[in-house]
VOSEZA-952321 format. One record per atom (N, C-alpha, C): residue number from 1; residue in three letters; z, x, y. Coordinates in steps of 0.02 Angstrom, whole numbers, plus 50000, padded with zeros to 5 digits. Layout:
BEGIN
n	res	Z	X	Y
NUM	ALA	Z	X	Y
...
end
This chain:
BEGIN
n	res	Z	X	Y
1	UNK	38085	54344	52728
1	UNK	38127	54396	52696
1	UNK	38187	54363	52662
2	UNK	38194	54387	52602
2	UNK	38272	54355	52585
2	UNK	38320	54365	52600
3	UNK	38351	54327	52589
3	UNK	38439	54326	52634
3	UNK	38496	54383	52629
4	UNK	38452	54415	52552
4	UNK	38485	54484	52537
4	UNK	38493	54548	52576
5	UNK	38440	54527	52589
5	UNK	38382	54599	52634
5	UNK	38394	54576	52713
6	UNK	38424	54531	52727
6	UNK	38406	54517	52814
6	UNK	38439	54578	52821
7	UNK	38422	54582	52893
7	UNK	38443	54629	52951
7	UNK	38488	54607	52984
8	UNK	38521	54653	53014
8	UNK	38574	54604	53060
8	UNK	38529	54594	53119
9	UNK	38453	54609	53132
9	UNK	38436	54583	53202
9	UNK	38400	54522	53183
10	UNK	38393	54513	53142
10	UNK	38375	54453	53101
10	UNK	38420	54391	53095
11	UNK	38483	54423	53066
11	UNK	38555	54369	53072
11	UNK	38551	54352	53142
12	UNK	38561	54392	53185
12	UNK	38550	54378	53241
12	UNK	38522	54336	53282
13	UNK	38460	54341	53263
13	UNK	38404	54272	53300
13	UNK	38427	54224	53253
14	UNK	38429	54235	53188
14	UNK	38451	54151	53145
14	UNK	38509	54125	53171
15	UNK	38569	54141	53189
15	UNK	38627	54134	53206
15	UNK	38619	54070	53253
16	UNK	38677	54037	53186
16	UNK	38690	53955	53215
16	UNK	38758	53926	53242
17	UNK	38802	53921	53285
17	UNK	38849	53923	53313
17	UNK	38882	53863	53254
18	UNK	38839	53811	53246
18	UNK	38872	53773	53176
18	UNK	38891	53782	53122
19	UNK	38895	53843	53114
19	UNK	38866	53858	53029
19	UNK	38884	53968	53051
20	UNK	38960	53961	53083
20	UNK	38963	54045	53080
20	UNK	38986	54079	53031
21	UNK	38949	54139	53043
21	UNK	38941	54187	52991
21	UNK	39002	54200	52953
22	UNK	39006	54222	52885
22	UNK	39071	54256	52860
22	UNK	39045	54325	52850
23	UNK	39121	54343	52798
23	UNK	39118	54415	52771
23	UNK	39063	54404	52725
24	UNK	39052	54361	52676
24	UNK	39018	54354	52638
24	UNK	38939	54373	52661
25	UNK	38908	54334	52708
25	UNK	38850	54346	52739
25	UNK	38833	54418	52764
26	UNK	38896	54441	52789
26	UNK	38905	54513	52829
26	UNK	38871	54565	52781
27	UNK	38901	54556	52723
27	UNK	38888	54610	52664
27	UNK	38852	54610	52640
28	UNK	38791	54536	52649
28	UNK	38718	54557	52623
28	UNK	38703	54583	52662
29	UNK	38678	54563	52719
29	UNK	38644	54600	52766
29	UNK	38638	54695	52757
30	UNK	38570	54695	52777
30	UNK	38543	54795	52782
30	UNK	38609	54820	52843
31	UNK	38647	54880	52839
31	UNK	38695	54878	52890
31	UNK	38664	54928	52939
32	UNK	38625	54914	52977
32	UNK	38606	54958	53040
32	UNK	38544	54902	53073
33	UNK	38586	54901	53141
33	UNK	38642	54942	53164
33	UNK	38711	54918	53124
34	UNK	38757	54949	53144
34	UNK	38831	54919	53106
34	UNK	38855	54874	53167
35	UNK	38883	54823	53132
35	UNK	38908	54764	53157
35	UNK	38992	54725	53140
36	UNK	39020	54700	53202
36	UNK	39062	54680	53162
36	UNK	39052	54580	53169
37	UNK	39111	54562	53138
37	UNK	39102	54471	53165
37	UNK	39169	54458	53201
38	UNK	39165	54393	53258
38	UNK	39207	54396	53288
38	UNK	39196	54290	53291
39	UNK	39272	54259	53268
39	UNK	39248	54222	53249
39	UNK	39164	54191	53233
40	UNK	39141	54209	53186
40	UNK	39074	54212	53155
40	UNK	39025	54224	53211
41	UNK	39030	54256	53241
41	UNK	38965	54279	53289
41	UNK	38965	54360	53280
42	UNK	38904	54383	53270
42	UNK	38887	54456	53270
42	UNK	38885	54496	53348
43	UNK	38934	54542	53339
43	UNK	38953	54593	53374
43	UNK	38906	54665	53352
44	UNK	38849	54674	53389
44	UNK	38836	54742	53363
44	UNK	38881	54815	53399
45	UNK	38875	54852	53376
45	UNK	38906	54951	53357
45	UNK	38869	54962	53378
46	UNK	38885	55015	53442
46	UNK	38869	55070	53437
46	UNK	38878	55125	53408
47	UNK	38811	55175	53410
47	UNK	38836	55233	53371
47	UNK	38889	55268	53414
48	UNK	38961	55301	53379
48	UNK	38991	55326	53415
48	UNK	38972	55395	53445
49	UNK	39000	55404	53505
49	UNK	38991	55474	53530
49	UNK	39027	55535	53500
50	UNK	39007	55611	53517
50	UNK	39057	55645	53482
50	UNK	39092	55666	53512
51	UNK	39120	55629	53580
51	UNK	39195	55620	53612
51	UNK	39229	55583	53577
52	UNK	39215	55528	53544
52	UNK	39239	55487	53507
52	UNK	39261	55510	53458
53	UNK	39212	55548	53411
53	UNK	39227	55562	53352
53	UNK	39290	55602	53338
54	UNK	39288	55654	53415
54	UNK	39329	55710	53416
54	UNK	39403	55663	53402
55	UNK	39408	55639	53433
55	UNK	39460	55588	53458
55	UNK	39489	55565	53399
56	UNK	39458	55515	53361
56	UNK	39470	55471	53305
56	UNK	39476	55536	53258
57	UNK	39463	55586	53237
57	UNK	39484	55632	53192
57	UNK	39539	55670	53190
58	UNK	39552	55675	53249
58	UNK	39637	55705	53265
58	UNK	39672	55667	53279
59	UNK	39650	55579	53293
59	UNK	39701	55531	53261
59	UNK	39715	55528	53212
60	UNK	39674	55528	53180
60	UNK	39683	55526	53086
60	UNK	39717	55584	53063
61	UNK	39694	55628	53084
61	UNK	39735	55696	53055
61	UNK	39813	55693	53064
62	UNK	39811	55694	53139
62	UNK	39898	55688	53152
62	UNK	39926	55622	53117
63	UNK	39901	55561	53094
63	UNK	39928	55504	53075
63	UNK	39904	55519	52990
64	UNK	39862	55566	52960
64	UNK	39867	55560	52903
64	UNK	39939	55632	52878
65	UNK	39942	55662	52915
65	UNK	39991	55728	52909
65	UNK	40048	55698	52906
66	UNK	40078	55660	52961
66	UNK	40126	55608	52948
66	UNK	40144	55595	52893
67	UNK	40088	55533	52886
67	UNK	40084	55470	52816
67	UNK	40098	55529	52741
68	UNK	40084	55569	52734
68	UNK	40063	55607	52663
68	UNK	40128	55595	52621
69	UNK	40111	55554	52574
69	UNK	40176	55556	52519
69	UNK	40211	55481	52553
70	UNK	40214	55448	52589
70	UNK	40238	55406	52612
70	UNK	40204	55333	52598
71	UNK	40228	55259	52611
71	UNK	40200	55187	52589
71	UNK	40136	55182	52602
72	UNK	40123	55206	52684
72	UNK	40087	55190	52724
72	UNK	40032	55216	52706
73	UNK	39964	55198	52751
73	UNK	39904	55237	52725
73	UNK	39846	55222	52791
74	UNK	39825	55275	52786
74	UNK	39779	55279	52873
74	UNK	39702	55280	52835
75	UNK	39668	55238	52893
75	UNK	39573	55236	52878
75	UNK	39555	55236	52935
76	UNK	39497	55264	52941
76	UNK	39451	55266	52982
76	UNK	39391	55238	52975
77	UNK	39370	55207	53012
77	UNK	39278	55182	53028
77	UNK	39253	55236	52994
78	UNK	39184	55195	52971
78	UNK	39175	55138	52951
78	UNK	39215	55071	52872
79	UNK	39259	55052	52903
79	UNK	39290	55021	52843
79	UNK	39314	54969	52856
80	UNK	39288	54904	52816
80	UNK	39310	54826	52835
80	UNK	39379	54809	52840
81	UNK	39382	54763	52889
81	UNK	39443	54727	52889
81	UNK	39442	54621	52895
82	UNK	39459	54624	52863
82	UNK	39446	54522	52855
82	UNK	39533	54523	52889
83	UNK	39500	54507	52947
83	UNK	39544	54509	52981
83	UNK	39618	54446	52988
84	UNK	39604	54411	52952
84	UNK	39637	54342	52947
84	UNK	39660	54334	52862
85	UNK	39614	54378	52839
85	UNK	39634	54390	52759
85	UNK	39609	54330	52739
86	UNK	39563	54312	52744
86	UNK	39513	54234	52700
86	UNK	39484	54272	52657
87	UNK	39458	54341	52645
87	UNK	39412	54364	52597
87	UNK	39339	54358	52609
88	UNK	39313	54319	52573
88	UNK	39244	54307	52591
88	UNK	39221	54271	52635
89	UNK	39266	54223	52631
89	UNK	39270	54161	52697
89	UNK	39291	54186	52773
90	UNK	39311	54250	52790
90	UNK	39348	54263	52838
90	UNK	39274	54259	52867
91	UNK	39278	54255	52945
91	UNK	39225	54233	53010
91	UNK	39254	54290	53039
92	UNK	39303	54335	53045
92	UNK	39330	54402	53094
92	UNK	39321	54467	53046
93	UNK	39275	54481	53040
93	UNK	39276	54558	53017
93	UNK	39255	54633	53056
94	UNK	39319	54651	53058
94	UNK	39307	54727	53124
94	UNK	39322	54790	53069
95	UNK	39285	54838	53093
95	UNK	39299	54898	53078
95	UNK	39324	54953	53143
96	UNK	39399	54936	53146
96	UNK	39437	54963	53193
96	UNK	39433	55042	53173
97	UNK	39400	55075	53236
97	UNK	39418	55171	53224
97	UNK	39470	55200	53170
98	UNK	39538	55167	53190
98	UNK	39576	55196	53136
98	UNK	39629	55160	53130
99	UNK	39661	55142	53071
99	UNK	39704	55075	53070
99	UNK	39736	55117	53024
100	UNK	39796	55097	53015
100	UNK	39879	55092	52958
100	UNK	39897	55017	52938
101	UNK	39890	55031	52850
101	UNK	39920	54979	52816
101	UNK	39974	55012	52775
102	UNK	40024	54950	52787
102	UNK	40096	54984	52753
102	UNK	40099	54954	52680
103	UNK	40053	54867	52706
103	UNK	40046	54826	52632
103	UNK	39999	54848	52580
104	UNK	39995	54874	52522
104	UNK	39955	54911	52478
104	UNK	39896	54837	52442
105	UNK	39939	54790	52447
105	UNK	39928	54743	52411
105	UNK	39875	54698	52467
106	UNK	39867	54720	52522
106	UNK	39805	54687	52566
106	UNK	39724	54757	52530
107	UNK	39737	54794	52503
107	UNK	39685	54856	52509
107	UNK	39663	54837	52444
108	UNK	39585	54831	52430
108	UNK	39540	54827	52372
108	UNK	39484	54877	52395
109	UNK	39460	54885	52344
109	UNK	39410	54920	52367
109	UNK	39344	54906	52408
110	UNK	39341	54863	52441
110	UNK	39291	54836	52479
110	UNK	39334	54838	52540
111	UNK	39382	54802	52549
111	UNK	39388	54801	52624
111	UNK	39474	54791	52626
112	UNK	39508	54769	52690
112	UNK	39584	54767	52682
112	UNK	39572	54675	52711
113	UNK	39593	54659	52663
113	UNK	39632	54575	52660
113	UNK	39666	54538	52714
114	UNK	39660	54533	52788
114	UNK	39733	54500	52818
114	UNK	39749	54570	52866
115	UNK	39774	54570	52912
115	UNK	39807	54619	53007
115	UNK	39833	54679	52957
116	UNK	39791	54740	52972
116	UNK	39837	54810	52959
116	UNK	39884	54813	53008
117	UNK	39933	54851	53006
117	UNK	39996	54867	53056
117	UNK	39981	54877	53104
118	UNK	39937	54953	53108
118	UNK	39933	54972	53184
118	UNK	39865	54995	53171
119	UNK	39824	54983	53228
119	UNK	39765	54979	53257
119	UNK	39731	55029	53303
120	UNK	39690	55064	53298
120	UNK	39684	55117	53365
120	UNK	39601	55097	53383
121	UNK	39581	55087	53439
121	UNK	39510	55087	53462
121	UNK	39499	55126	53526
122	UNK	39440	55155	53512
122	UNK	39451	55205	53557
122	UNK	39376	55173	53584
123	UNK	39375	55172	53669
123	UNK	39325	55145	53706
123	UNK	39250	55187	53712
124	UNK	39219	55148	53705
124	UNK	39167	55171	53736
124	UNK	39125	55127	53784
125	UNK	39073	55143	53816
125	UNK	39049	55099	53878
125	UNK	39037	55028	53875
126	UNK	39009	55034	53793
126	UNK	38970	54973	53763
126	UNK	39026	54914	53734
127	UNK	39073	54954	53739
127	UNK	39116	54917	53719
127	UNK	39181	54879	53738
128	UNK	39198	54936	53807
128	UNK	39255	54896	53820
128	UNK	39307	54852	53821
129	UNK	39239	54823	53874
129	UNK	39275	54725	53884
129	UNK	39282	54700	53800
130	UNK	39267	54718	53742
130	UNK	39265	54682	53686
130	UNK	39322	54720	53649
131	UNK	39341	54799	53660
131	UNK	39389	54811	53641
131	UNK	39449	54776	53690
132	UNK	39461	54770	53744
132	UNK	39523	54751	53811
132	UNK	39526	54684	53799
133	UNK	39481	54635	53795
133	UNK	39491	54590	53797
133	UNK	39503	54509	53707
134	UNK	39425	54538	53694
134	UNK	39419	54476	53625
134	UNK	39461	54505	53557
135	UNK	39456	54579	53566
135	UNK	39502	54607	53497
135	UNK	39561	54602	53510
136	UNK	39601	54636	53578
136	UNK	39662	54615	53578
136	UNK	39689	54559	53556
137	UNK	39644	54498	53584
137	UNK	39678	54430	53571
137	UNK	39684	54407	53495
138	UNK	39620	54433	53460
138	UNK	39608	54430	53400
138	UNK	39685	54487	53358
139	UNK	39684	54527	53389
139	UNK	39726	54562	53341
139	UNK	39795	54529	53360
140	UNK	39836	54527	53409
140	UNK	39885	54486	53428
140	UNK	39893	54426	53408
141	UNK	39834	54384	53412
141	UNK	39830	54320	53349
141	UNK	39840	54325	53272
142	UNK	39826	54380	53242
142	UNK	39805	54410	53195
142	UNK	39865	54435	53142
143	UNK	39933	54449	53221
143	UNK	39990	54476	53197
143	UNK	39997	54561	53187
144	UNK	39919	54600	53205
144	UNK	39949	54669	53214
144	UNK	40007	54666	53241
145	UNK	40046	54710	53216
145	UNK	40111	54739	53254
145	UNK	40100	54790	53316
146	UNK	40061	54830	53334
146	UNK	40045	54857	53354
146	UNK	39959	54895	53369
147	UNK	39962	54916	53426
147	UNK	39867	54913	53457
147	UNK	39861	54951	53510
148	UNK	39840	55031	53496
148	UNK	39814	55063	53555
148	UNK	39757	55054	53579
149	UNK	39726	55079	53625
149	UNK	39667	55063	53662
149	UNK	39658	55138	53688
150	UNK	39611	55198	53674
150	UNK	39612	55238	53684
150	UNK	39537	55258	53756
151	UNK	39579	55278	53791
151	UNK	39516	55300	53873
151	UNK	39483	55351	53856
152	UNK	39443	55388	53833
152	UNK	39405	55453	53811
152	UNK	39405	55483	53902
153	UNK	39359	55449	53937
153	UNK	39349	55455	54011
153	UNK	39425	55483	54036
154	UNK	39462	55436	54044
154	UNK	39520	55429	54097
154	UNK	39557	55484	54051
155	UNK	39551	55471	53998
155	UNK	39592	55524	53957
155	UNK	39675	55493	53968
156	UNK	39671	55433	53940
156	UNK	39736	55393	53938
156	UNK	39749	55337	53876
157	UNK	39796	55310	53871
157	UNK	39824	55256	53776
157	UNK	39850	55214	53829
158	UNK	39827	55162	53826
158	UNK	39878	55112	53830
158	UNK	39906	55051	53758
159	UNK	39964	55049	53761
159	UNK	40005	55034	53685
159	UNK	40017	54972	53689
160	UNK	40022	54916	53644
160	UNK	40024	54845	53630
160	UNK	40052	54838	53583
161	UNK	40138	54809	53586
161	UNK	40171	54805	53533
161	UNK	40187	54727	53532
162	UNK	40133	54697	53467
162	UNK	40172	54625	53473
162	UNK	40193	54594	53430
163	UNK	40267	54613	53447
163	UNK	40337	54609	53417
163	UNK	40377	54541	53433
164	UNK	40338	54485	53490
164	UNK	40372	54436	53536
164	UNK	40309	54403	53557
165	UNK	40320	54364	53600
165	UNK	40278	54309	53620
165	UNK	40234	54355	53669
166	UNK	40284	54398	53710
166	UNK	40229	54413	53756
166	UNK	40247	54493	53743
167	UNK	40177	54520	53762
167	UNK	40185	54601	53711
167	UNK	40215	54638	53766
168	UNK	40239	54695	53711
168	UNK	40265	54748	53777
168	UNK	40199	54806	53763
169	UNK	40195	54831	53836
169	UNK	40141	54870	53847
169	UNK	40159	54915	53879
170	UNK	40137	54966	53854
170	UNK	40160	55055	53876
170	UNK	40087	55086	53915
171	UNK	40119	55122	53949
171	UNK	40035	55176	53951
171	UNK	40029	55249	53962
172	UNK	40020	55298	53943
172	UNK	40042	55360	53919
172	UNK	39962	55423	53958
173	UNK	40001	55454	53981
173	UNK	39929	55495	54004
173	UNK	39897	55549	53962
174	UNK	39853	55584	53981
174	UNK	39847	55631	53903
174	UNK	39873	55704	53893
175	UNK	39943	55699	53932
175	UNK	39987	55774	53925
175	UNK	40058	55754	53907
176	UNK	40065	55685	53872
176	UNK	40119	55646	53844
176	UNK	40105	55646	53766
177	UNK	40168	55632	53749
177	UNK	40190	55638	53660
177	UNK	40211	55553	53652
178	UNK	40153	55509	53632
178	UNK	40175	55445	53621
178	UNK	40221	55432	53539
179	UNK	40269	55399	53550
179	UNK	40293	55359	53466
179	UNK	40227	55333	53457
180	UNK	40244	55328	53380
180	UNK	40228	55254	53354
180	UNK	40266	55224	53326
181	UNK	40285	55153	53353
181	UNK	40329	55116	53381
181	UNK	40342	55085	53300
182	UNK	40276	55090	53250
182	UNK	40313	55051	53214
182	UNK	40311	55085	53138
183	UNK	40303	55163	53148
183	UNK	40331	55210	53103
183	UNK	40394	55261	53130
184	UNK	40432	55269	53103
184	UNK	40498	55297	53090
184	UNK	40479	55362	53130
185	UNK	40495	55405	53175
185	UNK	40508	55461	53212
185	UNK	40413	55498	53208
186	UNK	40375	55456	53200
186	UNK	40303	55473	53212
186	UNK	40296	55498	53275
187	UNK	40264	55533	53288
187	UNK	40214	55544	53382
187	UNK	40143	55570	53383
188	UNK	40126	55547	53420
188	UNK	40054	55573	53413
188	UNK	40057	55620	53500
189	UNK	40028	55685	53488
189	UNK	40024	55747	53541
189	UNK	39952	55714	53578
190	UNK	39961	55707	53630
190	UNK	39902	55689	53670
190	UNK	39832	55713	53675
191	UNK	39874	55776	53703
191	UNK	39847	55842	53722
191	UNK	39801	55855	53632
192	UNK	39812	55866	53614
192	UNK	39777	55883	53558
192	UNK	39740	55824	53524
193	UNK	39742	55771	53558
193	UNK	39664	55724	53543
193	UNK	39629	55739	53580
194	UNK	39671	55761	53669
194	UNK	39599	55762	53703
194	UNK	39562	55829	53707
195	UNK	39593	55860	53672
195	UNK	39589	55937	53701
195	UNK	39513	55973	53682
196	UNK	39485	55929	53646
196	UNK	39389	55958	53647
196	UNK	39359	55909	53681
197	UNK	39385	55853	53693
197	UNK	39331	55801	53765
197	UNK	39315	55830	53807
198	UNK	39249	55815	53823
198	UNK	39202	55843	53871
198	UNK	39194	55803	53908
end
């Protein structure tokens, strides 16, 4: 098959730890399942749940109601991020649930260039340990300013502001009114992300 047309379960078995993947490779590939890269190794997606979805849409809503008329600008999955800003060359490409860029000048129409501001991922089973652990580090390396981690289950945020060497970390339950730490008098209502989770 040509290299146009692979699959990502295809990238997959080819996948050479010498020779890791970029954005470039990412975007031939057929996209299903959806995938992201994490220094050049393929991360597959799951499909999200529609606890999830519920979730990530009244993030966006309350963070696009905010944003309206203002620098900033909110996306949601599915939408690239070259996470290091190499472009085609970048080896880290995630499509974080819902991210804020304040820089206009990282956004083309394919994907955003280099760390959006603030970051939201919201967990699911499959994912966890890869949201808690390899993205954080990646995004904190990365220079997000900021990085929630959203519990659907526990029905809880815990917040990652890294502003310093070592982050400050909040954690908010879901009948709390969190800031966002790195927009001007923002909050996001808890209660009303979780309030259709089942």
């Amino acid at each position: 098959m040509d290299e146009k047309t692979m699959t990502v379960s295809e990238a997959i078995r080819k996948y050479d730890p010498q020779r890791p993947y970029t954005y470039a490779d990412y975007v031939s590939w057929e996209n299903d399942p959806r995938c992201e890269l994490i220094d050049g190794e393929i991360v597959v997606m799951d499909a999200p749940s529609l606890n999830h979805q519920r979730i990530s849409g009244e993030l966006f809503r309350q963070l696009a109601n905010y944003l309206f008329d203002k620098k900033c600008e909110v996306f949601a999955a599915p939408s690239d991020v070259c996470l290091f800003g190499l472009g085609d060359d970048d080896t880290t490409v995630v499509q974080p649930d819902v991210f804020v860029v304040c820089d206009e000048s990282k956004i083309d129409e394919k994907r955003c260039n280099g760390a959006p501001d603030f970051i939201i991922e919201i967990l699911s089973p499959s994912n966890a340990k890869h949201d808690k652990e390899r993205k954080l580090n990646k995004y904190m390396k990365a220079r997000v300013r900021e990085y929630w981690i959203v519990d659907p289950v526990n029905k809880n945020v815990s917040v990652y502001i890294f502003n310093q060497e070592i982050p400050v970390i909040g954690y908010y339950e879901c009948d709390e009114v969190i800031p966002v730490h790195i927009l001007d008098d923002c909050k996001i209502t808890l209660q009303d992300v979780f309030k259709r989770v089942v």
